[in-house]
PDB file of the backbone (N, CA, C, O) and the ligand in Angstrom, with CONECT records:
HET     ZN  A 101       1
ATOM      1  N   UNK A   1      89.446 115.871  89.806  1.00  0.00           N
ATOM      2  CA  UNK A   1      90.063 114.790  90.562  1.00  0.00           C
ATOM      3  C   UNK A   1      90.908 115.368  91.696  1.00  0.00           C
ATOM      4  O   UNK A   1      91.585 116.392  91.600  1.00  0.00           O
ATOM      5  N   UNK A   2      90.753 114.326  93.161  1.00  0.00           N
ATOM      6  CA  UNK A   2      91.114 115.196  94.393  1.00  0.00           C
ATOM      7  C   UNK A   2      93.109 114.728  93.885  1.00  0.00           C
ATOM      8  O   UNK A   2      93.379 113.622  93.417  1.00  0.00           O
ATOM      9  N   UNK A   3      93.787 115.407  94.033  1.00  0.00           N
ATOM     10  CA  UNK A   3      95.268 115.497  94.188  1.00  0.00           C
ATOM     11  C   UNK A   3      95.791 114.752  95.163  1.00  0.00           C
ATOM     12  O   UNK A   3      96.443 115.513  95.878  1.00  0.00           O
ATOM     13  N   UNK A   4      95.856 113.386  95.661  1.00  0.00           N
ATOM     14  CA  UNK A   4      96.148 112.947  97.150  1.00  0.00           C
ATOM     15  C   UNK A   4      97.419 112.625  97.297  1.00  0.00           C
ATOM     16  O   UNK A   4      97.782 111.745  98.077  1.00  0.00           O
ATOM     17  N   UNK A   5      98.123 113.230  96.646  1.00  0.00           N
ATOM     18  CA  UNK A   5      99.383 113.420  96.629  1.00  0.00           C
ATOM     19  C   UNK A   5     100.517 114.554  97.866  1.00  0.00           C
ATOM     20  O   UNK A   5     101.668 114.609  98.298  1.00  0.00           O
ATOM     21  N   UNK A   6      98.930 115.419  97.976  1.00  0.00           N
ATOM     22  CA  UNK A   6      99.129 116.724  99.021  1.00  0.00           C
ATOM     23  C   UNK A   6      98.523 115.983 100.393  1.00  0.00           C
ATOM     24  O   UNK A   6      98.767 116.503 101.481  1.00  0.00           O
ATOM     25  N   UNK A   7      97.876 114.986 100.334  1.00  0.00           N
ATOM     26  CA  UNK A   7      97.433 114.705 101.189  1.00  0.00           C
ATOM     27  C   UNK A   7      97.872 112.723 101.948  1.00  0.00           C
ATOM     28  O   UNK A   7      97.331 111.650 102.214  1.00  0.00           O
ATOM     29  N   UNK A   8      99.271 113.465 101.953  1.00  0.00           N
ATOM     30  CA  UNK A   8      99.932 111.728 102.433  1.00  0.00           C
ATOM     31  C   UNK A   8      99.106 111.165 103.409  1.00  0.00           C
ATOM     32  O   UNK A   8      98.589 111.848 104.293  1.00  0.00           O
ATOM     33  N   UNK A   9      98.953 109.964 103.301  1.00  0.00           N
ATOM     34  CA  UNK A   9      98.414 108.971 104.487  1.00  0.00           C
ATOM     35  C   UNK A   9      99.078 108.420 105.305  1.00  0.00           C
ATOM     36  O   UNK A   9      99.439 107.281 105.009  1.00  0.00           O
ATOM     37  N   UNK A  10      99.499 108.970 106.621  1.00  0.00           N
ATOM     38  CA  UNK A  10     100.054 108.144 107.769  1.00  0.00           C
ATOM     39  C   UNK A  10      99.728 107.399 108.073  1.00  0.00           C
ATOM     40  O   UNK A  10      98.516 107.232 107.932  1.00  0.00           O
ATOM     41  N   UNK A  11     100.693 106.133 108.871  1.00  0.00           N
ATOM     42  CA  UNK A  11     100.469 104.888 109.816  1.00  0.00           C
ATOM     43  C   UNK A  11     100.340 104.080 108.977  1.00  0.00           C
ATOM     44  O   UNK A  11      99.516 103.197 109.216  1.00  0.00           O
ATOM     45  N   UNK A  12     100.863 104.046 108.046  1.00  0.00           N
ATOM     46  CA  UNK A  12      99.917 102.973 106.590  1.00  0.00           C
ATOM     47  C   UNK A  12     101.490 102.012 106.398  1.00  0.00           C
ATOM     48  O   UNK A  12     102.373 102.864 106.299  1.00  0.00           O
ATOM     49  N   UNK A  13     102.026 100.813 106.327  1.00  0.00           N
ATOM     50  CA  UNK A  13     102.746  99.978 106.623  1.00  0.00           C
ATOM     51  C   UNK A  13     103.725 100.130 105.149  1.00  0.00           C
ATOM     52  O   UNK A  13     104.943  99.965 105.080  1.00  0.00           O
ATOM     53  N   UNK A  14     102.736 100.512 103.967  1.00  0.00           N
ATOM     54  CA  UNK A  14     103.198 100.598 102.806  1.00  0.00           C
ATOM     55  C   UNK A  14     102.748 102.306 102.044  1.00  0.00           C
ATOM     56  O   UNK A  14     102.160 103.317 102.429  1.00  0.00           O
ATOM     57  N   UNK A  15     103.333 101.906 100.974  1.00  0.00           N
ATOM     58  CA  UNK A  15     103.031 103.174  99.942  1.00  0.00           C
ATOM     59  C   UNK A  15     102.041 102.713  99.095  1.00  0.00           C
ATOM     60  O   UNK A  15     101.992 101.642  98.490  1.00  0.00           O
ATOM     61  N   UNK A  16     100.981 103.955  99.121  1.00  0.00           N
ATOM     62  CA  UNK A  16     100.092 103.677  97.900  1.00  0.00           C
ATOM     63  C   UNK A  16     100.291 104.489  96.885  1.00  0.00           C
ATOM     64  O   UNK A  16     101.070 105.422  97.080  1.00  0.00           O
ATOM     65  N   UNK A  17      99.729 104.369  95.718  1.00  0.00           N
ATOM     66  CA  UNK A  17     100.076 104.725  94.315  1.00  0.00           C
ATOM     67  C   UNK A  17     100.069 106.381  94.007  1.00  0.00           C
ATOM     68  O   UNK A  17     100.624 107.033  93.122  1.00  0.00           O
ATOM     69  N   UNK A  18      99.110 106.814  95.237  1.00  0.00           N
ATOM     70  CA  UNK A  18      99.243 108.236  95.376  1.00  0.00           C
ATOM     71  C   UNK A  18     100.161 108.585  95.838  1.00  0.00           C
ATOM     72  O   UNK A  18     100.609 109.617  95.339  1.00  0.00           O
ATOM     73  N   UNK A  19     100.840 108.061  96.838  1.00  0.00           N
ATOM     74  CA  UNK A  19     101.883 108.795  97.195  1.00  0.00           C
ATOM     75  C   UNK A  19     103.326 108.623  97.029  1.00  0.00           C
ATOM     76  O   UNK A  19     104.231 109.064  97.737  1.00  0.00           O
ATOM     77  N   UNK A  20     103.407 107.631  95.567  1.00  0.00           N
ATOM     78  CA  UNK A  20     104.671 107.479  95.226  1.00  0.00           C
ATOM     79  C   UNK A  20     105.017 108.754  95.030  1.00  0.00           C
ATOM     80  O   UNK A  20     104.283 109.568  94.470  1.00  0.00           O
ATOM     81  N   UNK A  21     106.141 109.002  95.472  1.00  0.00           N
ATOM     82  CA  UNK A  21     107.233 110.179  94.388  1.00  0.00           C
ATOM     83  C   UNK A  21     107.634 110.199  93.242  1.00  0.00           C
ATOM     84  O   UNK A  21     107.900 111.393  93.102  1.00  0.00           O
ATOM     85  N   UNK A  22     107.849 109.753  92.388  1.00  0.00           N
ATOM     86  CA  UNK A  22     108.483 109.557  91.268  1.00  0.00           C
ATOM     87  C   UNK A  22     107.812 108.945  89.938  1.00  0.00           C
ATOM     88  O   UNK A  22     106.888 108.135  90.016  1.00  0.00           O
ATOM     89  N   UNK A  23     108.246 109.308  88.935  1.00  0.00           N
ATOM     90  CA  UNK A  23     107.714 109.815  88.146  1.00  0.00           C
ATOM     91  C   UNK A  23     107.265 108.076  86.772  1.00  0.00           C
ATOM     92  O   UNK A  23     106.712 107.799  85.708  1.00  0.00           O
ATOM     93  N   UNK A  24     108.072 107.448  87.983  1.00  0.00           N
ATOM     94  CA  UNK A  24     107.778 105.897  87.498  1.00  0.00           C
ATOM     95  C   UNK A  24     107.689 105.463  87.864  1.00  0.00           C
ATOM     96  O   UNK A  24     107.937 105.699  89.046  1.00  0.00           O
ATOM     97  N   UNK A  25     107.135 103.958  87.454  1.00  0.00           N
ATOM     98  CA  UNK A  25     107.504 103.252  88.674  1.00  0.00           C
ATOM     99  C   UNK A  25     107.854 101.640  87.483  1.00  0.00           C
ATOM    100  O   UNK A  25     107.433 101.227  86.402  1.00  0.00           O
ATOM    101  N   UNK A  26     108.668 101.282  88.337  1.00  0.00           N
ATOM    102  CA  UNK A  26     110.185 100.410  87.993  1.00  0.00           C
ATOM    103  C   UNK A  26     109.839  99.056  88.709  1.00  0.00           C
ATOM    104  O   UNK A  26     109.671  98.981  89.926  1.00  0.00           O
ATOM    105  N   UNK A  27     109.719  97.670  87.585  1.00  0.00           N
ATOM    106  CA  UNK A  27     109.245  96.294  88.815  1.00  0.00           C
ATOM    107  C   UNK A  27     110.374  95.768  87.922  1.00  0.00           C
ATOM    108  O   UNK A  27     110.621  96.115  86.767  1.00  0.00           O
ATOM    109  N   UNK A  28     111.351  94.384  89.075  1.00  0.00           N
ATOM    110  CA  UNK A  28     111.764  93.375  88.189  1.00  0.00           C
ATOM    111  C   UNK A  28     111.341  92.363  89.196  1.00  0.00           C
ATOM    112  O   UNK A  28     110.902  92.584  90.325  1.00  0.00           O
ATOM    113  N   UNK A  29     111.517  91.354  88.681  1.00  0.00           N
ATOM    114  CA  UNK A  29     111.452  89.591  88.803  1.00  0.00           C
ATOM    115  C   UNK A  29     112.514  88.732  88.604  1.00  0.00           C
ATOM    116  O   UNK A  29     112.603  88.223  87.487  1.00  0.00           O
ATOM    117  N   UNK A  30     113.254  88.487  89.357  1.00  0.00           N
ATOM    118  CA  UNK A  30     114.400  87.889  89.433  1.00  0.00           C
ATOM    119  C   UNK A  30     114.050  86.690  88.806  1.00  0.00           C
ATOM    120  O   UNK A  30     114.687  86.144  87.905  1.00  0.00           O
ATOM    121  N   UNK A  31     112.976  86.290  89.336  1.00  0.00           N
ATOM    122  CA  UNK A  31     112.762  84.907  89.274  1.00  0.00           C
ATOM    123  C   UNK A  31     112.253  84.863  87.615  1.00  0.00           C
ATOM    124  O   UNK A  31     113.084  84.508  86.779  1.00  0.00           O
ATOM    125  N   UNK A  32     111.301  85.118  87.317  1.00  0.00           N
ATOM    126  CA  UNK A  32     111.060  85.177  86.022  1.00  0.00           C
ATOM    127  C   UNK A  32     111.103  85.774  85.137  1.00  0.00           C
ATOM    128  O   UNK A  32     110.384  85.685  84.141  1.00  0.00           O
ATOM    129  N   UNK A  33     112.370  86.836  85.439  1.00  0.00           N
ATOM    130  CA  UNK A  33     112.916  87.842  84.598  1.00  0.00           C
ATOM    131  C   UNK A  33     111.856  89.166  83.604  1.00  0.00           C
ATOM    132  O   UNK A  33     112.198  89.803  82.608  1.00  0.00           O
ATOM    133  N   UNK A  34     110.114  89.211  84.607  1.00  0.00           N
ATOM    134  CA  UNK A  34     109.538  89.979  83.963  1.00  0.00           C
ATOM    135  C   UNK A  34     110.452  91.472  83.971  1.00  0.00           C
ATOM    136  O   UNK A  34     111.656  91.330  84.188  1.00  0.00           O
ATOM    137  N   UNK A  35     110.170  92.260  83.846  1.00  0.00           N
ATOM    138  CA  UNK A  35     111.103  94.117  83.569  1.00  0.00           C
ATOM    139  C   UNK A  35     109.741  94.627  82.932  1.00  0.00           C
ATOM    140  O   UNK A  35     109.101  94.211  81.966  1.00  0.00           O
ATOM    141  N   UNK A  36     109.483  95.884  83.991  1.00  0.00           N
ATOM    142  CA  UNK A  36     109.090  96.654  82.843  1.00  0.00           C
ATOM    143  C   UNK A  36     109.114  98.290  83.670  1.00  0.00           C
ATOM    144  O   UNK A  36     109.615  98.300  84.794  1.00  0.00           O
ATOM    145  N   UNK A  37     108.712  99.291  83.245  1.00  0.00           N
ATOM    146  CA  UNK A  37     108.392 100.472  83.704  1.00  0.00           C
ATOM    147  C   UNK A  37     107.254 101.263  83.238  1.00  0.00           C
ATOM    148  O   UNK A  37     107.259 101.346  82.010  1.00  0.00           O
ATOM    149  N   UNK A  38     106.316 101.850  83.777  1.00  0.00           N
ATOM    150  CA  UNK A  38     105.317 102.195  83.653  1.00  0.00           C
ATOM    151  C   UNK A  38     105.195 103.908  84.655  1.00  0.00           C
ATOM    152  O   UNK A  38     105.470 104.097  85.839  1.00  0.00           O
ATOM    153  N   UNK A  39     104.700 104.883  83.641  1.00  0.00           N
ATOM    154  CA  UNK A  39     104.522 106.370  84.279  1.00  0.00           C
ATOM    155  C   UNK A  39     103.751 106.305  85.705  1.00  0.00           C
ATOM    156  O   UNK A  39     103.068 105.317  85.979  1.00  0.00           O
ATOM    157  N   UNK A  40     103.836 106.998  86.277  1.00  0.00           N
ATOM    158  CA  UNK A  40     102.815 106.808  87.716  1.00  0.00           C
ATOM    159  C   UNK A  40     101.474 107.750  87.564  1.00  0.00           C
ATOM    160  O   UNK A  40     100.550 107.862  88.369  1.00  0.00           O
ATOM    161  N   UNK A  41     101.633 108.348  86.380  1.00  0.00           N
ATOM    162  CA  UNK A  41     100.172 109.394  85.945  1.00  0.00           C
ATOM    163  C   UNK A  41      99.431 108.644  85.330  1.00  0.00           C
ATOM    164  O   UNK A  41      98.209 108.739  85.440  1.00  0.00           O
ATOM    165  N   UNK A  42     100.010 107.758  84.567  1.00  0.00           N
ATOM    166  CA  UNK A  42      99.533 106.414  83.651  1.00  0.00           C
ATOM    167  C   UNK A  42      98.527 105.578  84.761  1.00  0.00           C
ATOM    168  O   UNK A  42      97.309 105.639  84.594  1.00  0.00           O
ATOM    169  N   UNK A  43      99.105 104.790  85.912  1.00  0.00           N
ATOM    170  CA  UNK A  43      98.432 103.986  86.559  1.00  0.00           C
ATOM    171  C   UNK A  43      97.808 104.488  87.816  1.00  0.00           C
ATOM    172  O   UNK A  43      97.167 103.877  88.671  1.00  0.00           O
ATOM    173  N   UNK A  44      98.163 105.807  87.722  1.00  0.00           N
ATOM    174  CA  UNK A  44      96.779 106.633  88.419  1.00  0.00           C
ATOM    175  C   UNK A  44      95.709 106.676  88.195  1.00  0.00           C
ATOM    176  O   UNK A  44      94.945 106.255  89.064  1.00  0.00           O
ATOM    177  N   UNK A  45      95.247 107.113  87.143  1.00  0.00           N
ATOM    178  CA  UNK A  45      94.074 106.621  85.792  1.00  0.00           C
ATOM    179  C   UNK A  45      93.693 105.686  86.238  1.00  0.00           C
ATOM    180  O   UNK A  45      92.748 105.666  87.026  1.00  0.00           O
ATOM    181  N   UNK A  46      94.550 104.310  85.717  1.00  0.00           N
ATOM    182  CA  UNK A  46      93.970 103.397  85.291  1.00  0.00           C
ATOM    183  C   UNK A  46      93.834 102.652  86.782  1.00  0.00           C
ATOM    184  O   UNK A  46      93.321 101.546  86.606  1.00  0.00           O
ATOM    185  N   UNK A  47      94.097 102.874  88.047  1.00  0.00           N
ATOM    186  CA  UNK A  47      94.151 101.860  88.992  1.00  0.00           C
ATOM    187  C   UNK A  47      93.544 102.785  90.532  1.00  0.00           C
ATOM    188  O   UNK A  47      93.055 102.328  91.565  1.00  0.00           O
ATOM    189  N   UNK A  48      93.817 104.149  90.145  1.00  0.00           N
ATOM    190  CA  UNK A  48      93.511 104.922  91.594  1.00  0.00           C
ATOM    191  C   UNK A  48      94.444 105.310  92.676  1.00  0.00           C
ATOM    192  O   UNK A  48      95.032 104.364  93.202  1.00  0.00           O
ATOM    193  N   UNK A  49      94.629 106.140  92.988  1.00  0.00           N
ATOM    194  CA  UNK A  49      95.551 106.580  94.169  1.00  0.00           C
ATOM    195  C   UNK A  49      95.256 105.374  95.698  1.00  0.00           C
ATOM    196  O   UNK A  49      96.083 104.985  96.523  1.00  0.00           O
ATOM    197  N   UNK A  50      94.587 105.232  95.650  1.00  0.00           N
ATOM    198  CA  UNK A  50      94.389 104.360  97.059  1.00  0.00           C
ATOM    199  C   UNK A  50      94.748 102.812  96.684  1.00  0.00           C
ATOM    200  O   UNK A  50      94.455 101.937  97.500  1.00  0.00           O
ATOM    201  N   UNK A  51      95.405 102.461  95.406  1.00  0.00           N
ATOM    202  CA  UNK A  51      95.992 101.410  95.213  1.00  0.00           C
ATOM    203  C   UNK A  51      97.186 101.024  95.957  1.00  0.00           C
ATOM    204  O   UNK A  51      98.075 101.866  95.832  1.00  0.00           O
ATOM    205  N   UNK A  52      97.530  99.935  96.758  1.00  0.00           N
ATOM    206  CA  UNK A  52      98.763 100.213  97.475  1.00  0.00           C
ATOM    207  C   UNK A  52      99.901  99.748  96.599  1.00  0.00           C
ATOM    208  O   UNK A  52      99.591  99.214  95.534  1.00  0.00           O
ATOM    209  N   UNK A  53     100.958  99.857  96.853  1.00  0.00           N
ATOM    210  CA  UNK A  53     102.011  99.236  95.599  1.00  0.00           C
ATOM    211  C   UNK A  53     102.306  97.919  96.061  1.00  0.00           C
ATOM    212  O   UNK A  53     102.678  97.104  95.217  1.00  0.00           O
ATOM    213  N   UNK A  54     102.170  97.441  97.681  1.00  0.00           N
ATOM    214  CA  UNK A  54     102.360  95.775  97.149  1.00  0.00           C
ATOM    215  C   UNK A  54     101.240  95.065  96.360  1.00  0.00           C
ATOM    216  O   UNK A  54     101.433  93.966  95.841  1.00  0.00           O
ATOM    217  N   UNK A  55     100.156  95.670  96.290  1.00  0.00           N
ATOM    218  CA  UNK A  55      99.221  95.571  95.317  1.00  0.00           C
ATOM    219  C   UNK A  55      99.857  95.422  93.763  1.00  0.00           C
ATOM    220  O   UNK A  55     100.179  94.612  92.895  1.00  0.00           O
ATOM    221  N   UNK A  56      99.803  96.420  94.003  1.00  0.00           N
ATOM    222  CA  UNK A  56     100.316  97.226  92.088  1.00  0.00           C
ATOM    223  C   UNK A  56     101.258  96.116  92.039  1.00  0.00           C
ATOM    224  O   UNK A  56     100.788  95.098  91.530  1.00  0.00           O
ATOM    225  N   UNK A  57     102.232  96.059  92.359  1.00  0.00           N
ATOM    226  CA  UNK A  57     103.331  95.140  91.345  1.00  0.00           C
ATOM    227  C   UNK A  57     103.042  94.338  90.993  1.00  0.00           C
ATOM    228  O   UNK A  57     103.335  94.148  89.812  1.00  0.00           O
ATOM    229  N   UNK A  58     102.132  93.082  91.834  1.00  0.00           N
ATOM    230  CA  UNK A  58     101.476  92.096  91.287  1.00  0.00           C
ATOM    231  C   UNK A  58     100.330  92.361  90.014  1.00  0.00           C
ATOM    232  O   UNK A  58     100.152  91.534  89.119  1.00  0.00           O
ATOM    233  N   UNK A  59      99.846  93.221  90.076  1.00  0.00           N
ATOM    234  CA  UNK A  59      98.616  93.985  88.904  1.00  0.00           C
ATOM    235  C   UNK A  59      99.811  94.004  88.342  1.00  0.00           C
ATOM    236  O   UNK A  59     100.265  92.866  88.224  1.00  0.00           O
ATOM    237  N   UNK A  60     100.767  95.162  87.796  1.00  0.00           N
ATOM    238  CA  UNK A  60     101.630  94.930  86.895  1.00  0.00           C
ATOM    239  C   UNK A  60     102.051  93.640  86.432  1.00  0.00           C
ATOM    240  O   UNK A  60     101.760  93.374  85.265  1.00  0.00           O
ATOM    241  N   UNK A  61     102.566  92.932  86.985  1.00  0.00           N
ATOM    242  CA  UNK A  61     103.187  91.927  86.698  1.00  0.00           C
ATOM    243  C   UNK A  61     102.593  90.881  85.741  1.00  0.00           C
ATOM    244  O   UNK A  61     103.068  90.488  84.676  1.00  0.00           O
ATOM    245  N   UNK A  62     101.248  90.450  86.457  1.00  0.00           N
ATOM    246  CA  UNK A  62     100.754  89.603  85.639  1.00  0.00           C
ATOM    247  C   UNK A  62     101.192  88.295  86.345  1.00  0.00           C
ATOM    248  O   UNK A  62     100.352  87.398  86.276  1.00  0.00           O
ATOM    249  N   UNK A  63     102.276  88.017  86.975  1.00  0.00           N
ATOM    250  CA  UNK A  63     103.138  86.723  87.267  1.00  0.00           C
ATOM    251  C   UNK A  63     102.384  85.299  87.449  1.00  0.00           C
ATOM    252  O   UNK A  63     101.452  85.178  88.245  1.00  0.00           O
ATOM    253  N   UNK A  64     102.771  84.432  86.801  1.00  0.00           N
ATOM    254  CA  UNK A  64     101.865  82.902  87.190  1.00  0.00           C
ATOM    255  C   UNK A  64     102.206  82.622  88.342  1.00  0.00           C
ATOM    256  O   UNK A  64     101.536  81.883  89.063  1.00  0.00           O
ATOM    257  N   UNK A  65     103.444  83.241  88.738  1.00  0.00           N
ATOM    258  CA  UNK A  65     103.262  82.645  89.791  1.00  0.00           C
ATOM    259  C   UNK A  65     102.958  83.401  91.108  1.00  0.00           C
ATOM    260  O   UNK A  65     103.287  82.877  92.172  1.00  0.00           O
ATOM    261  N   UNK A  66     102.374  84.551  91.088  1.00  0.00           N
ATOM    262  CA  UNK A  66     101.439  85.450  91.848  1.00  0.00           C
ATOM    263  C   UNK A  66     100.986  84.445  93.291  1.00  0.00           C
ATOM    264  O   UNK A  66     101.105  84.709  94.487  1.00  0.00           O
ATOM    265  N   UNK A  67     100.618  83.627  92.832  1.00  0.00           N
ATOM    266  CA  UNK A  67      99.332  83.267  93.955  1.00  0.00           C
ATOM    267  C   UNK A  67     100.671  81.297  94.127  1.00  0.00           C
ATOM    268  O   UNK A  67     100.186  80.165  94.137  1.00  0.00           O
ATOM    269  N   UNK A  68     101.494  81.466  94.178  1.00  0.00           N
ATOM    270  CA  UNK A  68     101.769  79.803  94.073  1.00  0.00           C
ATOM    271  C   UNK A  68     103.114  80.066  95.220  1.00  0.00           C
ATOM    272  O   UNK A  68     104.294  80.376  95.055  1.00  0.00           O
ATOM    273  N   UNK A  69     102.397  79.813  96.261  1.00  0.00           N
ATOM    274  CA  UNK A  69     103.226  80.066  97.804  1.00  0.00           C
ATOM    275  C   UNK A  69     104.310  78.852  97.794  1.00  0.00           C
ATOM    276  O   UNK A  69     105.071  78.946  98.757  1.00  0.00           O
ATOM    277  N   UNK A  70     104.469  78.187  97.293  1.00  0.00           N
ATOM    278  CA  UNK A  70     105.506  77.271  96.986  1.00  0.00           C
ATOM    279  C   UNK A  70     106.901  78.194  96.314  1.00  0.00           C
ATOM    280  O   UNK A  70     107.987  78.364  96.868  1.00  0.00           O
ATOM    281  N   UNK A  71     106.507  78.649  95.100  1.00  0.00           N
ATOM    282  CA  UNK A  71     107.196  79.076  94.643  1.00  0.00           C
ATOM    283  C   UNK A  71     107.240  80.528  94.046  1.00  0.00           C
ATOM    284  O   UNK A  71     107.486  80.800  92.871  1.00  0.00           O
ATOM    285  N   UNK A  72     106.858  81.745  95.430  1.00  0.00           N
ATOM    286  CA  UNK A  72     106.265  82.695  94.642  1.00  0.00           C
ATOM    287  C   UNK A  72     106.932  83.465  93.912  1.00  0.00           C
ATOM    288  O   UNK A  72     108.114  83.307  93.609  1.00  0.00           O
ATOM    289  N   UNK A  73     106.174  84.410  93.558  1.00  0.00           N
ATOM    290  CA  UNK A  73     107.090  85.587  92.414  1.00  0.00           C
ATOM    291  C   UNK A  73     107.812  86.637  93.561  1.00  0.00           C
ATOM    292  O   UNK A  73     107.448  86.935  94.698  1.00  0.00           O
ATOM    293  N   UNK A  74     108.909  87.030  92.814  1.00  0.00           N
ATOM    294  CA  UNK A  74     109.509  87.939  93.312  1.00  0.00           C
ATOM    295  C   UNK A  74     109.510  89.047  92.766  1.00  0.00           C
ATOM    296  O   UNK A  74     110.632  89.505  92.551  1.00  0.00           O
ATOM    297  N   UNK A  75     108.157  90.003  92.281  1.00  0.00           N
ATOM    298  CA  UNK A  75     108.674  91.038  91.455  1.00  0.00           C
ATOM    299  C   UNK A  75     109.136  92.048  93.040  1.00  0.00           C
ATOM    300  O   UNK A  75     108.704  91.817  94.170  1.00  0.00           O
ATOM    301  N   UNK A  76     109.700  92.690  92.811  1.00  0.00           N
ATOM    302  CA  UNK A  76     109.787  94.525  92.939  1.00  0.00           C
ATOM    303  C   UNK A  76     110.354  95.259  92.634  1.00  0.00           C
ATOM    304  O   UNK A  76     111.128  95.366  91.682  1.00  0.00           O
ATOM    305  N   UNK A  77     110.057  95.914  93.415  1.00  0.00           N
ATOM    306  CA  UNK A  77     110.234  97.813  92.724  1.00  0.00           C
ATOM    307  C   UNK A  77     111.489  97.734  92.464  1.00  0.00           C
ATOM    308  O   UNK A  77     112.018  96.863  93.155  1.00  0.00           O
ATOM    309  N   UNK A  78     112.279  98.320  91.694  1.00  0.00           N
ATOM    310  CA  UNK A  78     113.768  98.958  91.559  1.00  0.00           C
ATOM    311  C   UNK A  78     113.618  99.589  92.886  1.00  0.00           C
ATOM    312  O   UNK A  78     113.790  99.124  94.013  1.00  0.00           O
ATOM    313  N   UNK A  79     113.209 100.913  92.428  1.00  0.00           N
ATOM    314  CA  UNK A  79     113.659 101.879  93.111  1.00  0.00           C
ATOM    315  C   UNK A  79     112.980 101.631  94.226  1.00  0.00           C
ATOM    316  O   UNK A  79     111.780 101.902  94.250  1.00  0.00           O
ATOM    317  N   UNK A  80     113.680 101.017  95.462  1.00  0.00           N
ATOM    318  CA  UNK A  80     113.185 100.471  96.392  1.00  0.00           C
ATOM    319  C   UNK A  80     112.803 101.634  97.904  1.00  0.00           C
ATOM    320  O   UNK A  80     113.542 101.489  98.878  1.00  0.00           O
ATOM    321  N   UNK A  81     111.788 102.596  97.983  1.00  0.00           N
ATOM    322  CA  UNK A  81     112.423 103.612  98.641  1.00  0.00           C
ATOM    323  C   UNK A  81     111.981 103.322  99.877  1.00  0.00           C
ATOM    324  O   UNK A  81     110.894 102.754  99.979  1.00  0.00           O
ATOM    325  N   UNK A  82     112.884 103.721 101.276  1.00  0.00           N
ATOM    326  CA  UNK A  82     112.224 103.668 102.536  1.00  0.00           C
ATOM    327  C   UNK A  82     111.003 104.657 103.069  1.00  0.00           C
ATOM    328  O   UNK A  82     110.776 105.840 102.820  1.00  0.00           O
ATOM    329  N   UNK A  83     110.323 103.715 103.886  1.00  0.00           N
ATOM    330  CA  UNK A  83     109.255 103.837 104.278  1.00  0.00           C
ATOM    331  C   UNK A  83     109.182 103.982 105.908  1.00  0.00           C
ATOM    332  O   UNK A  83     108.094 104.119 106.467  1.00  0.00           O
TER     333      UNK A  83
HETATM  334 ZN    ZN A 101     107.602  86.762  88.765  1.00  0.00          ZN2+
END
């Protein structure tokens, strides 16, 4: 498996799952109080480095209310890092 971790992707608006730093990754939901934390070697596996993370949180999440533009979900990241 290629490492694309060595190989950051510029110009890209967000972070994808490869190139988080850290060694977790951390969602809450204000709104519906989901919490959880999950390894980032874990959802490498299971989701791919070219996953982006405003992606991922929603995959994590699960949230009903994902898709309900009225009232959407608010998960994110804790560790909120600049980009
Ligand atoms: Zn939510």
């Amino acid at each position: 498996m290629v490492d694309h971790r060595r190989e950051p992707m510029v110009g890209r608006g967000s972070w994808s799952l490869g190139e988080w730093p850290l060694l977790l990754v951390r969602v809450l939901c204000d709104k519906c109080g989901r919490a959880g934390q999950y390894r980032t070697d874990k959802l490498l596996e299971q989701h791919g480095a070219g996953t982006t993370m405003p992606d991922l949180r929603h995959i994590i999440a699960q949230c009903p209310r994902r898709n309900n533009h009225s009232d959407p979900c608010m998960i994110v990241f804790v560790d909120r890092l600049e980009r």
